[in-house]
C-alpha positions in Angstrom: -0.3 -14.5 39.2 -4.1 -14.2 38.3 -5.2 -16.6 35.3 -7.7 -15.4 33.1 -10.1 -18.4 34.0 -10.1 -17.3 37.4 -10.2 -13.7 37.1 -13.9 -12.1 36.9 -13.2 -8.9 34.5 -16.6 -7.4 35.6 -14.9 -7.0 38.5 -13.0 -3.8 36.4 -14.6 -0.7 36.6 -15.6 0.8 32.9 -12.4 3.2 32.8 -10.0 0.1 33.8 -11.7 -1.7 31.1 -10.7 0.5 28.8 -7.3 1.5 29.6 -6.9 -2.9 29.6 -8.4 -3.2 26.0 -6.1 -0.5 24.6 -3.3 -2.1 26.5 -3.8 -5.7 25.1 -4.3 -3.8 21.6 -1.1 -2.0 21.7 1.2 -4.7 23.1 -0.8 -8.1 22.0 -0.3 -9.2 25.4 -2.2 -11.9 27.1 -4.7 -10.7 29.6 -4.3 -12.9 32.1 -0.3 -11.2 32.2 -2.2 -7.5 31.5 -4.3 -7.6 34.4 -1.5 -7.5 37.1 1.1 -5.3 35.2 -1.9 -3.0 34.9 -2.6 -3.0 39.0 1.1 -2.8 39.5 0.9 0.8 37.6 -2.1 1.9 39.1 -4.0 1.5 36.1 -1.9 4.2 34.4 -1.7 3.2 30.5 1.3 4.9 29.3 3.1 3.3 32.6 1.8 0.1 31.7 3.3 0.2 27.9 6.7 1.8 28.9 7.3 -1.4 31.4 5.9 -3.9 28.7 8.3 -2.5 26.1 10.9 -1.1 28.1 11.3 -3.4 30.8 10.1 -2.6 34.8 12.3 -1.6 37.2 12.6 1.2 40.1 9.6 3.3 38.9 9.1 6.8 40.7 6.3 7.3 38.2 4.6 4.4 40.4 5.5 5.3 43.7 4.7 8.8 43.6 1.3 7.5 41.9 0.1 5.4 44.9 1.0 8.0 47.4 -0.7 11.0 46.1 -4.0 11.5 46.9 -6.0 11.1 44.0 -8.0 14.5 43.3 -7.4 15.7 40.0 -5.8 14.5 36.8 -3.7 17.7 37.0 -2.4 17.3 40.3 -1.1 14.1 40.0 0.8 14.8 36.5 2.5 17.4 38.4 3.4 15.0 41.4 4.4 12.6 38.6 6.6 15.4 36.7 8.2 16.6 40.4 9.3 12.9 40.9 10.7 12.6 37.1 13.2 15.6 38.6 13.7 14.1 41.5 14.5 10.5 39.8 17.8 11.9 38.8 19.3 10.9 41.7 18.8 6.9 40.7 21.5 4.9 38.9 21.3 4.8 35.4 21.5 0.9 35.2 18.1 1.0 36.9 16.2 3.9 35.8 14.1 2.8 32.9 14.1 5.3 29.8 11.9 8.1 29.5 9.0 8.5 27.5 7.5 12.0 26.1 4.5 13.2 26.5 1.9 12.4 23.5 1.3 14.9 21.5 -2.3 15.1 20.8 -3.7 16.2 17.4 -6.5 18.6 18.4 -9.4 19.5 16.0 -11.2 22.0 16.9 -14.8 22.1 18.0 -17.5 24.7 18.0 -19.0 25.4 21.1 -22.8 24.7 21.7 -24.8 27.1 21.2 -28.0 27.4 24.0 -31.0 27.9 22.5 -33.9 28.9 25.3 -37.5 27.5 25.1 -40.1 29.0 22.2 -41.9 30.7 25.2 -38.5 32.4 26.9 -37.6 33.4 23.5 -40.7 35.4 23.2 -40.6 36.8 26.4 -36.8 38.0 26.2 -37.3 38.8 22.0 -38.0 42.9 22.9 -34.9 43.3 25.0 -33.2 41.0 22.7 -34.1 43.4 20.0 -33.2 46.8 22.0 -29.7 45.3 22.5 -28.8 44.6 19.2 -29.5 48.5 18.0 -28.1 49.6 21.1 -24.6 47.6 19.9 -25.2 48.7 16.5 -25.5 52.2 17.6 -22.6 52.2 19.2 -20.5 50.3 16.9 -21.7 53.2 14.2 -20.0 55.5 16.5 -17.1 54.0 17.2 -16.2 53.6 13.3 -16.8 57.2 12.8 -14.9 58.4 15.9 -12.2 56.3 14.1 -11.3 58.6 11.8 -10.8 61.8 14.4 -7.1 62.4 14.8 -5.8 60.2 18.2 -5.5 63.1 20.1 -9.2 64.2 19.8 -10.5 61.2 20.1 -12.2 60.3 23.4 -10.4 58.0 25.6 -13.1 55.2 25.7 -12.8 54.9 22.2 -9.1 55.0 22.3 -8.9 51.7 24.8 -11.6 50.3 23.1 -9.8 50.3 19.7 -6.3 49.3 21.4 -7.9 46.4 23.0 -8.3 44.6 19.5 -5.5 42.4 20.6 -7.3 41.2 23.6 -11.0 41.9 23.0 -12.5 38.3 23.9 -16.8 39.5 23.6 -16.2 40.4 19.7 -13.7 37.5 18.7 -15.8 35.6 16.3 -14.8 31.7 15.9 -13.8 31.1 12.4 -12.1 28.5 10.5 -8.4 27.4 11.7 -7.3 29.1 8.6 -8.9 32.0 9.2 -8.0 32.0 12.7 -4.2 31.4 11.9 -4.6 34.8 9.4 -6.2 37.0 11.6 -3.6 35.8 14.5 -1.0 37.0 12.2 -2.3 40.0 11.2 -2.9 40.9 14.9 0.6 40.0 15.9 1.7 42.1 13.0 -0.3 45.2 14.1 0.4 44.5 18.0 4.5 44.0 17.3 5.2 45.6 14.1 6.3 43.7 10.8 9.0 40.9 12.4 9.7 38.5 10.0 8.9 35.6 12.0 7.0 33.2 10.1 4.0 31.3 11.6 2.0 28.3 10.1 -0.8 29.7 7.8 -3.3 26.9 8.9 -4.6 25.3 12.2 -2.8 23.5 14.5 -3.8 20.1 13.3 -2.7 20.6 10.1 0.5 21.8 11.3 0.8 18.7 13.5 -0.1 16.7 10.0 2.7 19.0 8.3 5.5 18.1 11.1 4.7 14.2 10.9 5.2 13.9 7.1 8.1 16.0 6.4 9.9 14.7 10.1 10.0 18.2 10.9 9.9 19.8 14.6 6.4 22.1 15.4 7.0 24.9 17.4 3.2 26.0 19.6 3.6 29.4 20.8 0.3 30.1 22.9 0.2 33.3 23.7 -2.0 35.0 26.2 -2.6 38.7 25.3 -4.0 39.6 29.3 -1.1 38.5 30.7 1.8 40.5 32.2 4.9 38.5 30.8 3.1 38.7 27.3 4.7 41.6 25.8 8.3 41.5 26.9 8.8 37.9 26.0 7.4 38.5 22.2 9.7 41.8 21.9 12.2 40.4 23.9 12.8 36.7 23.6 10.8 35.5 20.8 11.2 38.6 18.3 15.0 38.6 19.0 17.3 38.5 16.2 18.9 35.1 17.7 15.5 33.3 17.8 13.8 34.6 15.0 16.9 33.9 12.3 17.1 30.1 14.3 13.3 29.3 14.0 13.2 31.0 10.4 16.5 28.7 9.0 15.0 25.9 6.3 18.0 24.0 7.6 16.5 23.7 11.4 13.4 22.0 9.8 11.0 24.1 12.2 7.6 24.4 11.6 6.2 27.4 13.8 2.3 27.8 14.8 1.3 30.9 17.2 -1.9 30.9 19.2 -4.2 33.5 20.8 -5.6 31.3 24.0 -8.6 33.7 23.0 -9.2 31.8 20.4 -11.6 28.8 20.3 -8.7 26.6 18.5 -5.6 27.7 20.9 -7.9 27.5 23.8 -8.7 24.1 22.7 -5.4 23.1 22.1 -3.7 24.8 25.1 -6.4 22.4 26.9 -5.2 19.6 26.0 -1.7 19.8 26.3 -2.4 21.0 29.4 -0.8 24.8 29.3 -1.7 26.7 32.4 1.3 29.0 32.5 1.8 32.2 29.6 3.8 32.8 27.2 3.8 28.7 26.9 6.1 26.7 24.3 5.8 23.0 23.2 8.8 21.7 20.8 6.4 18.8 18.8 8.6 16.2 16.9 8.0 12.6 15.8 9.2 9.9 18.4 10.1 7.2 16.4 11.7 4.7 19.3 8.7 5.2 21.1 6.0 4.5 18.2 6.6 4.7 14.3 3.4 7.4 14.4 3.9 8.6 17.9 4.4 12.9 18.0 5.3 13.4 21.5 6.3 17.1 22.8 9.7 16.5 23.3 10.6 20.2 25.3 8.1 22.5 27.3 9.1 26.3 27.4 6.7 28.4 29.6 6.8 32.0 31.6 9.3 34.8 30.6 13.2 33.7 29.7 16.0 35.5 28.0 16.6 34.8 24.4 19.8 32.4 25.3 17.7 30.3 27.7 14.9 29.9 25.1 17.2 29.3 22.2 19.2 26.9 24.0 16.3 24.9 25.3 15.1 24.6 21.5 19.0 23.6 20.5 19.2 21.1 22.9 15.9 19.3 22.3 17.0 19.4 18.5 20.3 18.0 18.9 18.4 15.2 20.8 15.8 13.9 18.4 17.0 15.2 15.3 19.4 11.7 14.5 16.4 9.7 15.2 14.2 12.2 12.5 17.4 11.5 10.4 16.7 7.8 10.7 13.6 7.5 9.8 13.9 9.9 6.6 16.8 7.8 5.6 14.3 4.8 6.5 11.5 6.5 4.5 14.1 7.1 1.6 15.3 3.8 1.3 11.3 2.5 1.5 10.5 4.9 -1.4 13.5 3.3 -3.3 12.6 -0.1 -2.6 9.1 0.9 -3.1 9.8 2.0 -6.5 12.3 -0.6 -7.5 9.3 -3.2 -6.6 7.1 -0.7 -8.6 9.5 -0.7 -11.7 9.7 -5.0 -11.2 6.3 -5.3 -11.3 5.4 -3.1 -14.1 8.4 -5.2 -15.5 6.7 -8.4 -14.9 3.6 -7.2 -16.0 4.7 -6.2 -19.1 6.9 -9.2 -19.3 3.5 -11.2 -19.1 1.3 -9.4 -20.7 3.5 -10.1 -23.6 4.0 -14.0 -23.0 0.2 -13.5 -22.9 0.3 -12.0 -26.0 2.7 -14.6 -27.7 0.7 -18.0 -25.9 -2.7 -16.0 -27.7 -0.9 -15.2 -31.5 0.6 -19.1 -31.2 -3.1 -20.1 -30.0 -5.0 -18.2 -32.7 -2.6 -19.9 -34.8 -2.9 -22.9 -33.8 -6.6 -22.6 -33.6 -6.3 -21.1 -37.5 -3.8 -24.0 -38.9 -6.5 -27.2 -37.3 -9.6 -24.8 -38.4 -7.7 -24.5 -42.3 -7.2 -28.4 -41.9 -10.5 -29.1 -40.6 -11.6 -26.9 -43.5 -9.4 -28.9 -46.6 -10.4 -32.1 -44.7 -14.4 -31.2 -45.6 -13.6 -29.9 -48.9 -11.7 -33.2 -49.9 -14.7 -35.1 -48.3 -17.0 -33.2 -50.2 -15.2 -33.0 -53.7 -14.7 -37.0 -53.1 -18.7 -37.2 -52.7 -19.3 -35.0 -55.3 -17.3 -36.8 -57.4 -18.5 -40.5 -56.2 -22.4 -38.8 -57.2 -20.8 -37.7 -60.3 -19.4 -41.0 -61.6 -22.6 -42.6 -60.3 -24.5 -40.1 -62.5 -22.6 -40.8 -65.9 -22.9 -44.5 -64.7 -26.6 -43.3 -64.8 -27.1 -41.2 -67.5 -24.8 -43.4 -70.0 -27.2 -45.9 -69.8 -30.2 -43.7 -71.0 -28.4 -42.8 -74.4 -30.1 -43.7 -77.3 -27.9 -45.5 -79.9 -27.0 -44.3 -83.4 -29.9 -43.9 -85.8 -29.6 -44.7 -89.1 -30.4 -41.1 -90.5 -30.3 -38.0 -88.5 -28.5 -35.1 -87.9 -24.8 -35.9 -88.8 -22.4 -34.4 -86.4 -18.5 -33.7 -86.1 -17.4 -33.5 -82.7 -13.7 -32.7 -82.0 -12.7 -33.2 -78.3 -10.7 -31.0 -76.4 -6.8 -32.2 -76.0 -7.7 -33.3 -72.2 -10.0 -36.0 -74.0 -7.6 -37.0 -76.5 -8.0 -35.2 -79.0 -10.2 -37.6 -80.8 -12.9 -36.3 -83.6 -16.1 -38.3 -83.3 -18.7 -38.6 -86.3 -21.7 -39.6 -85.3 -25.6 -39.1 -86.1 -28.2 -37.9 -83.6 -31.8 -38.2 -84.2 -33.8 -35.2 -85.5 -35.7 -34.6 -82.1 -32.4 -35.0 -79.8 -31.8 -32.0 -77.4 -29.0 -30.4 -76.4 -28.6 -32.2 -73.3 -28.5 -35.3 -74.5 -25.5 -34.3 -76.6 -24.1 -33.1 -73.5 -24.6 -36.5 -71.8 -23.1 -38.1 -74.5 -19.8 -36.1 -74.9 -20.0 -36.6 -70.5 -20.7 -40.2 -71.1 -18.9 -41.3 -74.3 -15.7 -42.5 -72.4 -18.1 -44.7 -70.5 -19.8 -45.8 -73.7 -16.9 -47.0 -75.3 -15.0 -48.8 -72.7 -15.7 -51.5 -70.4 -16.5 -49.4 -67.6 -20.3 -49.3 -68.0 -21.8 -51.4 -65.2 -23.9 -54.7 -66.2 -26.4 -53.7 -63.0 -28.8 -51.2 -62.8 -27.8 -47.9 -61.5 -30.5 -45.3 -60.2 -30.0 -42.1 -60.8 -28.3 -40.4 -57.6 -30.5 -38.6 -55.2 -30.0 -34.6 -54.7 -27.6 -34.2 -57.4 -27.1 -31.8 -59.9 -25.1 -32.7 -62.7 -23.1 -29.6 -64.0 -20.9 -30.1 -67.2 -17.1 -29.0 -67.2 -16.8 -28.0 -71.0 -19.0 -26.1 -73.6 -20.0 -27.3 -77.3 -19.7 -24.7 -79.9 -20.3 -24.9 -83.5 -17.7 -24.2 -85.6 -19.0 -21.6 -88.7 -20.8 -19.6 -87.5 -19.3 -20.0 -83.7 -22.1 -20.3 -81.6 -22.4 -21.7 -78.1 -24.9 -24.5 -77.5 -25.7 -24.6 -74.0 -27.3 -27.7 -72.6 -31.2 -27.0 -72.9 -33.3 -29.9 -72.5 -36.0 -27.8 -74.9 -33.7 -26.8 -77.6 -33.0 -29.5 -80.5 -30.0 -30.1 -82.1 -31.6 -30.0 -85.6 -32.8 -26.2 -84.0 -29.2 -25.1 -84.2 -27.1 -27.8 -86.9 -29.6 -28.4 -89.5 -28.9 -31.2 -91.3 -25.4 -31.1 -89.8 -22.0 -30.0 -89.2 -18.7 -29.6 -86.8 -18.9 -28.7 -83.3 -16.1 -28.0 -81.2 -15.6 -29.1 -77.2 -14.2 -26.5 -74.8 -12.9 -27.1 -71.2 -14.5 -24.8 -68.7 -11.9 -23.3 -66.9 -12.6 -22.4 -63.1 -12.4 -18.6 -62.2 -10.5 -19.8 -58.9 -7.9 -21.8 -60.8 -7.2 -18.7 -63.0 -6.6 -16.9 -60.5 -4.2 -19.4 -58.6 -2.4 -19.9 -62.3 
């Protein structure tokens, strides 16, 4: 066997070069094994696969192949279809199965259109222009000569009007929608209202339609110059039998008629290779031979009875209909387990998008209990400080208050119960401000205890002293705020009873 270090593959010519890189992308087979299963099918792909999957074996295909002269692609399909018959005669044990022939999806294509040189054009553009009103002209006629009663009309127009079924030079290429209509309304006028019910689109879309509802597509090509043409639509295809089978939703039949006229069922009766009318082609999904593969599982061409016709159809059904059951039942139980999957992931997503939810509330929570605790943790340091400058204050300030004079301004000041209680008589001098009497009601536990420090204290830096009670006098009530301007003597006189008040905090009212 060749190796693929020995084997020069510019040896292949540009066509075997292809049919080996589709054949290595199909099977995934080593090239150096490709190479001679290839030469030992004559280079024919679809040979090539059916051994690789199917097995090789006593191939007529092959033999018939290597013998034939090779001349067209035609001929030898036809040599190779003649020996199919003939390979009856092998055992079953060593004939290897058969495959369909692919079914290709054909899109059609709008012919070129010849445009002559600038020079011809203006050479050719007075005839060009004498033809036109010539066909106008006459097309004028003809639409009047429409309306005469048949038997006056002249016999030109007549077959000129009859031939609407089969006039080629005034069939204008539309879209394969359009087409399909206007094949349908000609059937209709040429064979009279039948029932039968074609595909309203083109014939890849039909192809597209049989694939995805695993349906069978029935092409009808239908040539209106031949002989046979007539007799098998009244006949065979318009007969009760075959139009109530093809029309029955049960059969899964999708049915798409042709005028080989036409630039799309030209096309198509091209590539699947239809030289014989009226032609046929049963079109049906081939799973064992491909998951995507529409092969054309039955051919029906020239004139047969209804029976014949219908029974070809029935028996190509009954063939490849379980395997079209399969893969529905296939496709069902995907969508199921599709959507079971579907329901577990949305499931799962919602399942984690609310543990997300949950980790996030118990993080922000987190997050909120260490920021509250951060939070009490700076307040506490900051009351502490504030009180540590406070007592460093009083410290402070009670050693700048001036003792007792002997005469003054003679005071009664009754502390709150959260002092004690106690009533203090004392005399201030006549030029002593209110602040000072602040600072001594502030300081006056300091003063009379053993608390005030022997050192020097300094007055603390960046601090604002702000007192936690009020001193009223007593008749009339009047509060004395702590002015460092305002005298004493200003507000008492000579004298008299003030009263200490606690402040109370508008937050801790509102927590009481």
């Amino acid at each position: 066997m060749a190796d693929a270090t020995d084997f020069d593959l510019s040896q292949l010519t540009s066509g075997q070069q292809a049919s080996l890189q589709q054949y290595t992308d199909v099977t995934g087979q080593e090239i150096k094994e490709a190479v001679p299963l290839l030469q030992r099918s004559q280079w024919n792909l679809e040979i090539a696969i059916a051994k690789f999957f199917d097995g090789e074996g006593p191939d007529p295909y092959v033999a018939v192949a290597a013998d034939a002269p090779h001349h067209t692609t035609a001929a030898r399909l036809d040599n190779l279809q003649e020996s199919f018959l003939a390979a009856d005669d092998i055992p079953l044990t060593t004939r290897r199965s058969r495959r369909t022939e692919l079914a290709p999806r054909v899109v059609p294509q709008p012919p070129g259109i010849y445009r002559p040189p600038f020079l011809l054009a203006i050479l050719f553009a007075p005839f060009q222009l004498g033809f036109n009103m010539v066909g106008t002209v006459w097309r004028f006629l003809l639409y009047i000569l429409s309306f005469l009663p048949r038997a006056l009309r002249p016999r030109a127009v007549t077959s000129s009007m009859r031939k609407g079924w089969k006039a080629t030079s005034e069939r204008r290429i539309t879209l394969p929608k359009e087409t399909a209509e206007r094949f349908r309304r000609e059937f209709e006028e040429e064979y009279g209202a039948n029932g039968l019910v074609f595909f309203d689109g083109g014939h890849a879309q039909a192809l597209d339609a049989a694939k995805r509802d695993l349906k069978f597509l029935l092409t009808v090509l239908i040539s209106p110059e031949h002989d046979d043409t007539e007799s098998f639509v009244k006949d065979t295809l318009l007969s009760p039998e075959v139009a109530g089978y093809l029309n029955n939703p049960s059969n899964n039949i999708i049915v798409w008629g042709g005028n080989v006229l036409d630039s799309e069922a030209y096309q198509v009766a091209t590539e699947y290779m239809c030289t014989k009318y009226p032609s046929s082609c049963l079109i049906c999904l081939t799973p064992k031979e491909g998951s995507t593969r529409m092969g054309i599982v039955k051919r029906l061409t020239g004139p047969m009875t209804p029976a014949a016709y219908l029974a070809g159809i029935e028996s190509a059904i009954a063939k490849y209909a379980p395997d079209l059951d399969n893969t529905r039942l296939e496709r069902a139980s995907q969508a199921v387990a599709r959507n079971l999957r579907t329901e577990q992931d949305s499931a799962y997503e919602r399942s984690l998008a609310l543990d997300r939810e949950r980790a996030r509330q118990k993080k922000e929570a987190a997050a909120a209990v260490a920021a509250a605790e951060k939070r009490a943790q700076e307040e506490a340091e900051a009351a502490a400080r504030q009180e540590e400058l406070r007592q460093q204050w009083r410290q402070w300030r009670a050693t700048t208050i001036a003792s007792e004079p002997g005469t003054g301004v003679r005071l009664a000041i009754n502390l709150p119960a959260s002092a004690g209680g106690e009533r203090i008589i004392r005399k201030f001098a006549n030029d002593t401000t209110l602040e000072e009497l602040y600072a001594f009601v502030e300081c006056y536990g300091l003063l009379q205890s053993s608390e005030l420090s022997a050192e020097k204290v300094v007055e603390p830096a960046d601090y604002e002293h702000k007192y936690a009670f009020k001193i009223a006098s007593v008749l009339p009530r009047q509060t004395l705020e702590p002015s460092k301007s305002v005298k004493i003597s200003d507000k008492m006189g000579r004298g008299g009873s003030v009263v200490v008040e606690d402040v109370i905090d508008e937050a801790e009212e509102e927590d009481e």
